[in-house]
gemmi code that builds the backbone of each chain (N, CA, C; Angstrom):
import gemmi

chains = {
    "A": [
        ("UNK", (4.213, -5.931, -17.617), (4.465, -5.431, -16.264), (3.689, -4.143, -16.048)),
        ("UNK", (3.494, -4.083, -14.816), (2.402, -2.947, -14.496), (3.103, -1.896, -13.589)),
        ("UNK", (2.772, -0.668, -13.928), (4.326, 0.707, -13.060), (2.704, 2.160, -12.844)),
        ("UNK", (3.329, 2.325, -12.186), (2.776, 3.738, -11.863), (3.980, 5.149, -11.698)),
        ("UNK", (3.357, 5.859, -11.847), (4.805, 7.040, -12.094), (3.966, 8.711, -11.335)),
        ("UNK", (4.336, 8.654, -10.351), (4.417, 10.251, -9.397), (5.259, 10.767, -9.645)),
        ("UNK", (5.422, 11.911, -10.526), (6.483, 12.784, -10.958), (6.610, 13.731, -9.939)),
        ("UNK", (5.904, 14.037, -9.480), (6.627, 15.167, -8.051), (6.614, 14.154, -6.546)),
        ("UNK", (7.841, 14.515, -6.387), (8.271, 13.955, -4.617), (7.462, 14.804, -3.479)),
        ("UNK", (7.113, 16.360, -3.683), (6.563, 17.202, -3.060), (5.982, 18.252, -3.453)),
        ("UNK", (4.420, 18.335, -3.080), (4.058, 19.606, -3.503), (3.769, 19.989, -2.473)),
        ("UNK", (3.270, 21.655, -2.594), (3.733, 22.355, -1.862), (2.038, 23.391, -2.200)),
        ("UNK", (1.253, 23.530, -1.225), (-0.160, 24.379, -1.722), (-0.138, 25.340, -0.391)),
        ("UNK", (-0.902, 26.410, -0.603), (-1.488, 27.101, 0.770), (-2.953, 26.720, 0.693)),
        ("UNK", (-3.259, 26.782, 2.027), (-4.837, 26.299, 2.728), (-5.325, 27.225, 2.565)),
        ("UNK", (-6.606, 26.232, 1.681), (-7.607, 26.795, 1.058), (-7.317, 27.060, -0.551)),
        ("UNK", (-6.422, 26.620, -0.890), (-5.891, 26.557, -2.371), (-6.489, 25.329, -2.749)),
        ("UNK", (-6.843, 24.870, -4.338), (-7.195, 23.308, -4.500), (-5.804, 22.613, -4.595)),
        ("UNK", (-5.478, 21.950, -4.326), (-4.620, 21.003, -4.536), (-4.817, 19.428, -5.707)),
        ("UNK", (-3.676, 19.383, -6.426), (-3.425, 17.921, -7.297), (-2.201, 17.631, -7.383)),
        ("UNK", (-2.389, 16.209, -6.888), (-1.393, 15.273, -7.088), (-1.216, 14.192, -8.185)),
        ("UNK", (-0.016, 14.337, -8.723), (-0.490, 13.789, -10.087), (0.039, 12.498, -10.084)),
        ("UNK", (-0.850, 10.792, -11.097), (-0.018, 9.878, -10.661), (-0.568, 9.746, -12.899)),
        ("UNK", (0.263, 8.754, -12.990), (-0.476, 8.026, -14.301), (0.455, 7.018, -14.321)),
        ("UNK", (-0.109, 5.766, -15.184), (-0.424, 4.278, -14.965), (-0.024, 3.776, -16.297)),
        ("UNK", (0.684, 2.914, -15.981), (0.868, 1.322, -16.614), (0.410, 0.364, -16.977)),
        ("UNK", (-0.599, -0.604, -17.261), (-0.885, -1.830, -16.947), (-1.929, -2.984, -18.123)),
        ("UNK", (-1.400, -3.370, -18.029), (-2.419, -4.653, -19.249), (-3.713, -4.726, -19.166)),
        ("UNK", (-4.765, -4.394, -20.008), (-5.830, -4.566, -19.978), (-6.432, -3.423, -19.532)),
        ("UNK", (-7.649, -3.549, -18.636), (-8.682, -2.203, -17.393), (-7.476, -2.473, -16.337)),
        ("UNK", (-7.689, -1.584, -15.487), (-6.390, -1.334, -14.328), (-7.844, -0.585, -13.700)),
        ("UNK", (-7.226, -0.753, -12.423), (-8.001, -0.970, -10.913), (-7.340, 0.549, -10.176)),
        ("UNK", (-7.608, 1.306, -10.073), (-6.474, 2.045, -9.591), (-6.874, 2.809, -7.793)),
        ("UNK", (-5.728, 2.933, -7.239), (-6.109, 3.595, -6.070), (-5.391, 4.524, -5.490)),
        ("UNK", (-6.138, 5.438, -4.173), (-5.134, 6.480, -3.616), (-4.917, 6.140, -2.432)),
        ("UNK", (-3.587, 5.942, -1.902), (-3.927, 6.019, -0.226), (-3.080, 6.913, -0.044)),
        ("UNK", (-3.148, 7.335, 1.712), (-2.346, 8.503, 2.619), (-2.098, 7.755, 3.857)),
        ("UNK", (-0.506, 8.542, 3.962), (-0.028, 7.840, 4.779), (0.693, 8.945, 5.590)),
        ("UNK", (0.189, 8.836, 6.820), (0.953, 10.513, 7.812), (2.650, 9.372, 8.725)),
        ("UNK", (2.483, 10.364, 9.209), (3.709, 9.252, 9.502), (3.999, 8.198, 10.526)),
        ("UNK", (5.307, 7.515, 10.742), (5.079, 6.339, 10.903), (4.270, 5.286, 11.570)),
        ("UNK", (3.384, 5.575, 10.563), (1.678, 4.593, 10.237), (1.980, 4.018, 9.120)),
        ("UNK", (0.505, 3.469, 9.024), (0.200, 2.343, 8.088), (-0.639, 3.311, 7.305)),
        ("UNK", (-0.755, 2.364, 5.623), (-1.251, 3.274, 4.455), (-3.054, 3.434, 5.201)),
        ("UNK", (-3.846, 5.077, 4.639), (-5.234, 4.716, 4.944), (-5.586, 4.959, 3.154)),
        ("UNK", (-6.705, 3.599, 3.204), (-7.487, 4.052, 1.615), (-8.166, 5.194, 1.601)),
        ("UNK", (-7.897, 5.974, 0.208), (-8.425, 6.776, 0.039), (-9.659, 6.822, -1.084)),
        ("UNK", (-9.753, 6.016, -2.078), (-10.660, 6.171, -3.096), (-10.028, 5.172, -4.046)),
        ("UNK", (-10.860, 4.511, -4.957), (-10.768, 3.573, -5.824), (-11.512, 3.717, -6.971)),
        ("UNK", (-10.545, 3.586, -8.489), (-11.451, 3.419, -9.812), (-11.551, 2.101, -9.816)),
        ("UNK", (-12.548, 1.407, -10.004), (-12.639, -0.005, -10.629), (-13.359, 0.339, -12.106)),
        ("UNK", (-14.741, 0.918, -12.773), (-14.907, 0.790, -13.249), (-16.279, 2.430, -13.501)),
        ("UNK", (-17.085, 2.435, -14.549), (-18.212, 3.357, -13.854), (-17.341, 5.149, -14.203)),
        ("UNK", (-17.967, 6.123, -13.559), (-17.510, 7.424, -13.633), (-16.067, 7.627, -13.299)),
        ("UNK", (-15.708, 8.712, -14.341), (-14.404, 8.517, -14.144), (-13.976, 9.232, -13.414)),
        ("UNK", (-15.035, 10.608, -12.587), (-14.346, 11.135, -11.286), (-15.317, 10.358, -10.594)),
        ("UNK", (-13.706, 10.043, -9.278), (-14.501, 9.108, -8.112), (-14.424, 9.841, -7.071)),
        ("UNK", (-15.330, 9.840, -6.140), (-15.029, 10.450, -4.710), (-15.038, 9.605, -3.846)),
        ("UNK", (-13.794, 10.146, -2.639), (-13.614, 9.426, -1.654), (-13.477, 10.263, -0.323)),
        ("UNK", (-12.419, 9.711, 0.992), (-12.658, 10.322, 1.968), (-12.120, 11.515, 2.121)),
        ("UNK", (-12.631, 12.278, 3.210), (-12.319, 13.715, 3.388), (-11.895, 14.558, 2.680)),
        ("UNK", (-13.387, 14.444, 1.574), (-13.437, 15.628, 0.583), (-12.329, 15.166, -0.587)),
        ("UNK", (-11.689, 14.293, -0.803), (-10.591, 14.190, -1.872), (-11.783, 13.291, -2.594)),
        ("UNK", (-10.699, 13.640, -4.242), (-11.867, 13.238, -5.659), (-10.463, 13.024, -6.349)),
        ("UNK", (-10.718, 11.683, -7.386), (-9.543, 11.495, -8.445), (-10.387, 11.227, -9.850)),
        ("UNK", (-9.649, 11.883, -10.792), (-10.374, 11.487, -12.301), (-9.510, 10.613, -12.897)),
        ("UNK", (-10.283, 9.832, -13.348), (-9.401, 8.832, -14.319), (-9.667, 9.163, -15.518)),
        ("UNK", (-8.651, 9.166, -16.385), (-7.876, 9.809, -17.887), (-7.750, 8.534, -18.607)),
        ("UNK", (-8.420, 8.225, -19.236), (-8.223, 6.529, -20.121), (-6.875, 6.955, -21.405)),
        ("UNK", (-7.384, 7.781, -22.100), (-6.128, 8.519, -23.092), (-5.327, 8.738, -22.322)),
        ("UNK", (-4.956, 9.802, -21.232), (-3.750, 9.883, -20.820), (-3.106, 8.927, -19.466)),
        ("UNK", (-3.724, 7.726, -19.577), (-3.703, 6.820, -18.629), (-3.181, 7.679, -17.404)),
        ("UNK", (-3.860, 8.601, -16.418), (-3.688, 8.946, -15.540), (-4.717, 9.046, -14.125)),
        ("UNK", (-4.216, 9.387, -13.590), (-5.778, 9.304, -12.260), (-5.242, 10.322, -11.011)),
        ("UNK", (-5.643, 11.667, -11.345), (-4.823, 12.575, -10.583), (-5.747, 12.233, -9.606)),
        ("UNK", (-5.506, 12.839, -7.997), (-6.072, 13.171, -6.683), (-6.306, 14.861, -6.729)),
        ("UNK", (-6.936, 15.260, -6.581), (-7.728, 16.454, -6.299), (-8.467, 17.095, -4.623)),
        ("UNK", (-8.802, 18.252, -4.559), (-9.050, 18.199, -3.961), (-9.297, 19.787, -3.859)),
        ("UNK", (-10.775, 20.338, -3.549), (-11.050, 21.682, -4.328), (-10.490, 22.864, -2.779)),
        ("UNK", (-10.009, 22.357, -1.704), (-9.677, 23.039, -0.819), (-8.749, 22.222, 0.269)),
        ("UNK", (-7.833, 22.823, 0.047), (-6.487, 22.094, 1.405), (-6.807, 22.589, 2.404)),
        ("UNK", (-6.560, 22.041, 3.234), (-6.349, 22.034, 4.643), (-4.913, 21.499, 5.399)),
        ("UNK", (-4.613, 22.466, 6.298), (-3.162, 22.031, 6.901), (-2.981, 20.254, 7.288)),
        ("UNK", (-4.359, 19.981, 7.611), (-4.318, 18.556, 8.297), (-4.265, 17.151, 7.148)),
        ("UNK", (-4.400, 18.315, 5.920), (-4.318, 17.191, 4.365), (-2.715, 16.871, 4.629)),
        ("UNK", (-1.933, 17.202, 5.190), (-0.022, 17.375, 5.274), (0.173, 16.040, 5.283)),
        ("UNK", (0.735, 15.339, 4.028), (0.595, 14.132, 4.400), (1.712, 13.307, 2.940)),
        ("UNK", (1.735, 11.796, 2.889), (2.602, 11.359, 1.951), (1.225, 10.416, 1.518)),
        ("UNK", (1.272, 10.436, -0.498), (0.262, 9.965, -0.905), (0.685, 9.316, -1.842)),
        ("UNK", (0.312, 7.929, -2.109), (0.504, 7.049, -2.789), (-0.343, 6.500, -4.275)),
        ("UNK", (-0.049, 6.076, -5.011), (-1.080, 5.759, -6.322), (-1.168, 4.430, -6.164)),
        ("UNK", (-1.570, 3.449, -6.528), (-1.613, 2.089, -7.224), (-2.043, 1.629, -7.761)),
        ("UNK", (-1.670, 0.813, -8.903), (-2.639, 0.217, -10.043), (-2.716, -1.417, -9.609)),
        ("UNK", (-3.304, -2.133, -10.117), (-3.211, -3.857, -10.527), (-4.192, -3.846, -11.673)),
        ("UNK", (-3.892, -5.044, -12.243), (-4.573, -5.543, -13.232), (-5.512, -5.722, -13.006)),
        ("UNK", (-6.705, -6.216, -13.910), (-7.819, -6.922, -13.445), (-7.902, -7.987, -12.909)),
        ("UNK", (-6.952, -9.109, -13.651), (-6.777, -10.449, -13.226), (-7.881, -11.430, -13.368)),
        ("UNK", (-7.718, -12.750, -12.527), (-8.888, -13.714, -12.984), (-9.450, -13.042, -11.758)),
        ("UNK", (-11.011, -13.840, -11.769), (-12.035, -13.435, -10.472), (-11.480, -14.670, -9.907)),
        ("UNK", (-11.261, -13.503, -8.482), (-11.330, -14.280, -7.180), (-9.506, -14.468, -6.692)),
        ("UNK", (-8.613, -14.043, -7.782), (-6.907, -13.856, -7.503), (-7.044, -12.599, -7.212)),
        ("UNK", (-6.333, -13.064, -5.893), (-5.071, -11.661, -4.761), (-4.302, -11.037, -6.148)),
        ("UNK", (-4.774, -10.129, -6.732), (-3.764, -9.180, -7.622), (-2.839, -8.499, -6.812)),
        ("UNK", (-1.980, -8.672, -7.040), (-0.360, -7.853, -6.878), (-0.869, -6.416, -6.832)),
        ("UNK", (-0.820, -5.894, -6.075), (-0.861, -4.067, -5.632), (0.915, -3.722, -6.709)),
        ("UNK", (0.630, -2.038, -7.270), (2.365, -1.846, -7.867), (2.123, -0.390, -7.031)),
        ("UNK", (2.937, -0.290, -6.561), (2.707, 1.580, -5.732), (3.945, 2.321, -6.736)),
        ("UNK", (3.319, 3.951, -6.562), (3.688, 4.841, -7.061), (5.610, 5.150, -5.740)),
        ("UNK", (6.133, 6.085, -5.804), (7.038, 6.110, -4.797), (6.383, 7.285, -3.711)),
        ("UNK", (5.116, 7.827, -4.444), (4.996, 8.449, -3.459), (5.022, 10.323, -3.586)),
        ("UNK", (4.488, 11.087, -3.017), (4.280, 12.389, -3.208), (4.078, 12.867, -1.763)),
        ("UNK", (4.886, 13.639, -1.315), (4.210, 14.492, -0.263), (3.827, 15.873, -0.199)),
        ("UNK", (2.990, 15.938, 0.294), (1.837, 17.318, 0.519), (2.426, 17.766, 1.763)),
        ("UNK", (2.495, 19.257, 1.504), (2.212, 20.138, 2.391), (1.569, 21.406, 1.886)),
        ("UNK", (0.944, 21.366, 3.283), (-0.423, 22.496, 3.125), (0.423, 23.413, 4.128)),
        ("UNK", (0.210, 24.717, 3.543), (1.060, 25.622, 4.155), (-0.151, 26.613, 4.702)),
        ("UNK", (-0.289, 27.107, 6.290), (-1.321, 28.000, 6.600), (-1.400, 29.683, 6.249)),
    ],
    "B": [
        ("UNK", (-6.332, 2.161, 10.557), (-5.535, 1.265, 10.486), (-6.720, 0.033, 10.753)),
        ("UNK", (-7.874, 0.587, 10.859), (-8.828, -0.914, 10.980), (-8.666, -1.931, 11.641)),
        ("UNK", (-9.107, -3.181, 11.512), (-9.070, -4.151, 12.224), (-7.765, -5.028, 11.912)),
        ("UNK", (-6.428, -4.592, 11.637), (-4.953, -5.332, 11.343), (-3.922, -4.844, 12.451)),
        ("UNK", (-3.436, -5.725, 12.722), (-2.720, -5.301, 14.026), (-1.194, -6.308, 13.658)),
        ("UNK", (-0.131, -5.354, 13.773), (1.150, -5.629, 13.875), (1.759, -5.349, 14.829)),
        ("UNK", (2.565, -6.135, 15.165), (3.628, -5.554, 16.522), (4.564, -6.764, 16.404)),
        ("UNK", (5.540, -6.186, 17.138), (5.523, -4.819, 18.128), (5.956, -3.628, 16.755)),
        ("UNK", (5.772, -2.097, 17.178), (5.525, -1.118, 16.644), (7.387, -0.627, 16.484)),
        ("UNK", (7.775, -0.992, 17.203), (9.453, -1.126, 16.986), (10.348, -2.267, 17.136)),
        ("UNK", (10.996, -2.231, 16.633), (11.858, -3.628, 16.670), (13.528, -3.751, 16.431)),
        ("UNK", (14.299, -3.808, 17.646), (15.464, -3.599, 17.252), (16.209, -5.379, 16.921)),
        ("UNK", (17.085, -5.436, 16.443), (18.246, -6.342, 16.237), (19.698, -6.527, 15.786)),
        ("UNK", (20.124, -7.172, 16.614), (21.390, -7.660, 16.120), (21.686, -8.329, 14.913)),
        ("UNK", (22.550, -7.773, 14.023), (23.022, -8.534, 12.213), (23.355, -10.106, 12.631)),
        ("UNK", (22.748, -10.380, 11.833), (22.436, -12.193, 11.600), (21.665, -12.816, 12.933)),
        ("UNK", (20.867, -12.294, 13.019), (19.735, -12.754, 13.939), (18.082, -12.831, 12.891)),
        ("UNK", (17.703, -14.000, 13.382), (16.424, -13.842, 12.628), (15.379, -13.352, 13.664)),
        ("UNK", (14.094, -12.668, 12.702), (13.450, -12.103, 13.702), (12.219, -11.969, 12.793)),
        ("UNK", (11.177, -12.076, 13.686), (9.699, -12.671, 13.280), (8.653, -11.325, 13.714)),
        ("UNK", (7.827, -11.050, 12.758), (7.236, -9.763, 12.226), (5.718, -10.017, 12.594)),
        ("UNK", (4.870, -9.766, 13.602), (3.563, -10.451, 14.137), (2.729, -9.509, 12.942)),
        ("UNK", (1.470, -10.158, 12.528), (0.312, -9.464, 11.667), (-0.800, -10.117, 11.510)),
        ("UNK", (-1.985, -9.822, 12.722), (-2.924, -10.571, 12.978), (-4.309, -9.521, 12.116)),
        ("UNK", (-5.010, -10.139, 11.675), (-6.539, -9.124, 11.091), (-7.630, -10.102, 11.700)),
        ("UNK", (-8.608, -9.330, 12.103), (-10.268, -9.758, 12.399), (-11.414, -9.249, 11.235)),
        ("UNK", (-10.966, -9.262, 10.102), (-11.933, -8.551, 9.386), (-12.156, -9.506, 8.290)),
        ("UNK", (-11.812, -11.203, 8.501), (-12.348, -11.923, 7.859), (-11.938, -12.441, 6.190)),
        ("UNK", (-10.905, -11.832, 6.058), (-10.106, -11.166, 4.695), (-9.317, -12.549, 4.014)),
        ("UNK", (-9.192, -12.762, 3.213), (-8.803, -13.947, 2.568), (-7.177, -13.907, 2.414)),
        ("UNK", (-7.472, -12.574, 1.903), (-5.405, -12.581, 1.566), (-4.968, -11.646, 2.205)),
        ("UNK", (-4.098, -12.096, 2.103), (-2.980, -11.108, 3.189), (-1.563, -10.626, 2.475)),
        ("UNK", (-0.827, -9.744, 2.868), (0.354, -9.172, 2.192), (1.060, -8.378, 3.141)),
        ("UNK", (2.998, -8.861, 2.250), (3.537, -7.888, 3.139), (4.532, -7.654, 2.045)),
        ("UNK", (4.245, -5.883, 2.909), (5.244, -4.976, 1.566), (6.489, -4.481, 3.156)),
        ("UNK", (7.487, -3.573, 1.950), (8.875, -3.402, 2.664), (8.496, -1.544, 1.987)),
        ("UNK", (8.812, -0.822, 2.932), (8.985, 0.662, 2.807), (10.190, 0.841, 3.078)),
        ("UNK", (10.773, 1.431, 1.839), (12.386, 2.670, 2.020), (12.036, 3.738, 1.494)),
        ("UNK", (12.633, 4.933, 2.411), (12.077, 6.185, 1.933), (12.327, 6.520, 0.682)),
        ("UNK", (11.636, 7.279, -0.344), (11.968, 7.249, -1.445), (11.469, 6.085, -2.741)),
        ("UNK", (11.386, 5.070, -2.220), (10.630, 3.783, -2.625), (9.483, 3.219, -3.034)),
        ("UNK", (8.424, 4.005, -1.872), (7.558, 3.267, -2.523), (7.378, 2.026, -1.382)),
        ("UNK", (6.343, 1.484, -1.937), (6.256, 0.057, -1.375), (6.408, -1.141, -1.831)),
        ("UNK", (7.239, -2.060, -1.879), (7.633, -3.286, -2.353), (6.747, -4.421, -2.269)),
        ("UNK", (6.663, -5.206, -2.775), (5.588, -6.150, -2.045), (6.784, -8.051, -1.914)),
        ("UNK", (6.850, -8.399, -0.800), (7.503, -8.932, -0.253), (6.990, -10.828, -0.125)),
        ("UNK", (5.669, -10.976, 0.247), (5.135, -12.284, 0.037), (3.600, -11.766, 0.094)),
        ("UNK", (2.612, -12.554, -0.308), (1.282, -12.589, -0.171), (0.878, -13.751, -0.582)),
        ("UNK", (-0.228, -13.979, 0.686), (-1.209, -15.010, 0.734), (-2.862, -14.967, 0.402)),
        ("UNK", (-3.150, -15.883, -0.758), (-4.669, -15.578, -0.894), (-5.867, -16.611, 0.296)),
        ("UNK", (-5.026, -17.834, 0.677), (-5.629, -18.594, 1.350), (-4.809, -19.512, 2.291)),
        ("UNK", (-5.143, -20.238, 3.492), (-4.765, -20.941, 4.472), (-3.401, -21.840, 3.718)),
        ("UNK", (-2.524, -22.021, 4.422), (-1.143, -22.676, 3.815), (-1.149, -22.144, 2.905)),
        ("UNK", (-1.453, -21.600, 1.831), (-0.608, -21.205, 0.522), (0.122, -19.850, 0.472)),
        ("UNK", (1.145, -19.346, 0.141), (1.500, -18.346, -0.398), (2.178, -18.054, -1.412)),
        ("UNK", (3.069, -16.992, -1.971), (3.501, -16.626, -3.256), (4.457, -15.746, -3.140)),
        ("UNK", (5.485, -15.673, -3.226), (7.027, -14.357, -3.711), (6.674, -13.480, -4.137)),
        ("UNK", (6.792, -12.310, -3.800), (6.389, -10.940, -4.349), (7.548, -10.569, -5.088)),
        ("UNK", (7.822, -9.160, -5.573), (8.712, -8.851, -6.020), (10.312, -9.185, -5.365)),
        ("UNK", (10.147, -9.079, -4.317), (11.432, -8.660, -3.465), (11.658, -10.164, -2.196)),
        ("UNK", (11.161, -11.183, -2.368), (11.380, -12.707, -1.252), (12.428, -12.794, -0.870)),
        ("UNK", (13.411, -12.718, -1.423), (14.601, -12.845, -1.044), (14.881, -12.902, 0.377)),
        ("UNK", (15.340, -13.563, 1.258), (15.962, -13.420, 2.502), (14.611, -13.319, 3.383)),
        ("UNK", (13.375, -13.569, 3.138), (11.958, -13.219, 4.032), (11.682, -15.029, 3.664)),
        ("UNK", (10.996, -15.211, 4.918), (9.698, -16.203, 4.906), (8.722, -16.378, 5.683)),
        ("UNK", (7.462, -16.719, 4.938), (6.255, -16.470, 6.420), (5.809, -17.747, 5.971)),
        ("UNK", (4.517, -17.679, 7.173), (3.633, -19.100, 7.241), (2.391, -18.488, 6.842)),
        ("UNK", (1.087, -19.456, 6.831), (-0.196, -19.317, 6.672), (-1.069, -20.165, 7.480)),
        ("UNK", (-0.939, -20.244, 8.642), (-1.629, -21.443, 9.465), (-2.889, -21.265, 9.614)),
        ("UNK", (-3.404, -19.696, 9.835), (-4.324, -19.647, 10.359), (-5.087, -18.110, 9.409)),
        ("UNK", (-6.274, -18.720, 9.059), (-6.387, -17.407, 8.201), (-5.915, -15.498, 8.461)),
        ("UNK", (-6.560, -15.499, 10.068), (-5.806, -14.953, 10.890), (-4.505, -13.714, 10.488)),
        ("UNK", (-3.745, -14.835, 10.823), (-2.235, -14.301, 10.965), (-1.577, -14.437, 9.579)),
        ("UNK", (-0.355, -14.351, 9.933), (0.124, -14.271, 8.148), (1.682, -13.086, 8.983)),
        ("UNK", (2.660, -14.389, 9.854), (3.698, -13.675, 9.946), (4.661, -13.660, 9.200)),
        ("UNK", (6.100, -12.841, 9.387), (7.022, -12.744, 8.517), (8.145, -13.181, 8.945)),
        ("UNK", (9.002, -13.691, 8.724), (10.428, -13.756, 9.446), (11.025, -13.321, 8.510)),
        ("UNK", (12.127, -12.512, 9.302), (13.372, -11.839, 8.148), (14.490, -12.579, 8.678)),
        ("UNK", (14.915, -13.236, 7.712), (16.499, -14.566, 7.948), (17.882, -13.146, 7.731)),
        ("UNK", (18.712, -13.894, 8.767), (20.045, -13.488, 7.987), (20.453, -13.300, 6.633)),
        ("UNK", (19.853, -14.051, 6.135), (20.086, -13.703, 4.726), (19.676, -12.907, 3.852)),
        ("UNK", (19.026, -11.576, 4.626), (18.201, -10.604, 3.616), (19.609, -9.671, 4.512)),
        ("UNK", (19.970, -9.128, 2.816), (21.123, -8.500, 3.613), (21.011, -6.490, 3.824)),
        ("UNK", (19.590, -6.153, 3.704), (20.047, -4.643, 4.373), (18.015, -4.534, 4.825)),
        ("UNK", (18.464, -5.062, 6.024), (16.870, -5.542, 6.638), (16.171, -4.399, 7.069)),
        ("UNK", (16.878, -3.692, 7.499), (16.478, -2.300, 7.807), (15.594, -1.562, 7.034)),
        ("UNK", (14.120, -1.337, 7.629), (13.138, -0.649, 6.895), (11.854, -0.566, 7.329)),
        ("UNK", (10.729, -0.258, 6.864), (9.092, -0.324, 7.381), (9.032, -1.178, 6.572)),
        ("UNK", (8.382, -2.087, 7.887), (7.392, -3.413, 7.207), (6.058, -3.016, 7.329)),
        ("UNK", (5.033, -2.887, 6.101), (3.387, -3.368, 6.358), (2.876, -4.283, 5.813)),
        ("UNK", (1.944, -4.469, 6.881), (0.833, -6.102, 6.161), (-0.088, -5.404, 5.947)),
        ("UNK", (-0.536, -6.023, 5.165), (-2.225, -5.281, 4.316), (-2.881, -7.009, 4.407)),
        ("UNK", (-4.261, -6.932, 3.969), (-5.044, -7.284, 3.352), (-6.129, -7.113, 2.902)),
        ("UNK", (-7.119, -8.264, 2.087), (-8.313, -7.667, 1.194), (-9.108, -8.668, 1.156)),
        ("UNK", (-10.339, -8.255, 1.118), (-11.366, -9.232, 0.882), (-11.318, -10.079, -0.813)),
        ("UNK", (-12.103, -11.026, -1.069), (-12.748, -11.705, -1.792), (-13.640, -11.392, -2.207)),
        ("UNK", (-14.677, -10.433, -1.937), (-15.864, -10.399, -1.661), (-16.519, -10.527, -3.481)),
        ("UNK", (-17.522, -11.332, -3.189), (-17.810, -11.098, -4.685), (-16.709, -11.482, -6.032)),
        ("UNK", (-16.252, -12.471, -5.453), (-15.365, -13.016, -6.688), (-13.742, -11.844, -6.620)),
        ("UNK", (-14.239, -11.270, -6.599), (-12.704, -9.958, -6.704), (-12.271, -9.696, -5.438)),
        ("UNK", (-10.769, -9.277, -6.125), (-9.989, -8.529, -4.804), (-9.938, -7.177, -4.976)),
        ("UNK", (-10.391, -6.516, -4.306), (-10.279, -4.843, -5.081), (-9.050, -3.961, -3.516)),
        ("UNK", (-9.544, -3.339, -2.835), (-8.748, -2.524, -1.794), (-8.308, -3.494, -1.012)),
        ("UNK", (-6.840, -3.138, -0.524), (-6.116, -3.338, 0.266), (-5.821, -2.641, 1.689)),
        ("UNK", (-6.702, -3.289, 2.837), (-6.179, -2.615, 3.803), (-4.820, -2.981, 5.101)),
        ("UNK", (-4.497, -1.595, 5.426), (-3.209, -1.609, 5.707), (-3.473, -1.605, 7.478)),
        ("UNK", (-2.119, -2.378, 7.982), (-1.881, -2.342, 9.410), (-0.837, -1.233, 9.740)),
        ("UNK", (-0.590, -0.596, 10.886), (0.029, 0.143, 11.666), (1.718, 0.255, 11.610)),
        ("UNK", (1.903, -1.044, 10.848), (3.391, -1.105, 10.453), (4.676, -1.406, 11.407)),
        ("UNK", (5.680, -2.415, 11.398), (6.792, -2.357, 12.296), (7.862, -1.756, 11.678)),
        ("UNK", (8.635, -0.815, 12.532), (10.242, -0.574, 12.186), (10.521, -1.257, 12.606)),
        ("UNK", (11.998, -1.839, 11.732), (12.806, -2.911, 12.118), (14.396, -1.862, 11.562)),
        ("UNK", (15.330, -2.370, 12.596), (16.505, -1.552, 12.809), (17.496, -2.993, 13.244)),
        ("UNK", (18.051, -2.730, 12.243), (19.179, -4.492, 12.726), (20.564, -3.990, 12.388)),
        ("UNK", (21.720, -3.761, 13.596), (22.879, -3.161, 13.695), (23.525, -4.082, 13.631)),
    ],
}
model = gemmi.Model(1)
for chain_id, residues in chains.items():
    chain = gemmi.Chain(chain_id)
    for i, (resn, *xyz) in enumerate(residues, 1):
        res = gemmi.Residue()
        res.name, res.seqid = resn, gemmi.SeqId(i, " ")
        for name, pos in zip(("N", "CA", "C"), xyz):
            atom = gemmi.Atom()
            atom.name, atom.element = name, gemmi.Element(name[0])
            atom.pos, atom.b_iso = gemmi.Position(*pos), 0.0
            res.add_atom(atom)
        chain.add_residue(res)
    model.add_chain(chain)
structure = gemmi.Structure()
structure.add_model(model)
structure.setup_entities()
């Protein structure tokens, strides 16, 4: 079985501070991992994806996650907050699976950010 | 929220009424999915479809059933029998592209509120 684990419910940065959100991972085999953000009641937006390759990835609006193979983790980063980062952020892993199977998404419960001005 | 469109964006009901969850995409996407949000939770994943008529039980089926008619769509009905219905529904889906499924994109989401 495949789990992801966000140990903080909320962090808490001032703008212009770097900010990290921390997630680390579960899963059989290479694991796929991702970030999304979700402001509120909306739908998740992707934020960045490890599949494979460097293990810091960059994605949108300035956010970067490293993937940790030893400490199976894949924090979100981000070298300067902004009030408008204020938001709830999610992890997810899946397996690799066969090519060409809908892998099962497993989400983290979740972390929310606030950027304090 | 891209090219996935759910509605309606609120949704009230009466306990033991069934009620049907719209989730249409134009972005050509093979599979489709629907997860259940409770605060605190996380996202559940509820049924998903990789192709036309077929689908699969996610963690949590219980008391949900959808169709697959049309690559399209990919709705939900929540039966009387899911007994605390109350929550955010989203549909996602993802391409094929290249043999793999990698990102999942997400629609706009319905609240559903059943008294």
């Amino acid at each position: 079985a495949q789990s992801v684990a966000q140990p903080e419910d909320q962090v808490n940065v001032a703008e212009g501070n770097p900010l990290t959100v921390k997630c680390t991972y579960s899963v059989s085999g290479n694991p796929y991992l991702f970030w999304y953000v979700q402001y509120p009641n909306r739908g998740l937006q992707f934020l960045l994806k490890y599949i494979t390759g460097d293990n810091l990835v960059k994605g949108s609006y300035g956010f970067e996650a490293e993937f940790n193979k030893s400490q199976t983790s894949f924090h979100l980063k981000k070298p300067s907050a902004l009030v408008s980062d204020s938001a709830l952020y999610f992890c997810a892993v899946r397996d690799t699976g066969p090519r060409g199977s809908a892998r099962q998404l497993t989400f983290g419960s979740g972390t929310q950010l606030t950027v304090l001005p | 929220d891209g090219g996935i469109t759910q509605s309606p964006k609120y949704l009230f009901r009466k306990e033991g009424q069934n009620v049907t969850l719209s989730c249409e995409q134009n972005l050509n996407h093979d599979a489709m999915y629907w997860y259940r949000q409770d605060p605190g939770q996380g996202l559940r994943l509820i049924y998903y479809s990789q192709i036309v008529n077929d689908f699969q039980k996610g963690d949590i089926a219980e008391g949900y059933s959808v169709s697959r008619e049309k690559k399209e769509s990919f709705p939900l009905t929540v039966t009387s029998a899911q007994k605390n219905p109350t929550a955010f529904y989203l549909c996602a889906s993802s391409t094929t592209s290249g043999g793999y499924t990698y990102e999942q994109y997400f629609g706009p989401g319905t609240r559903l509120t059943v008294t």
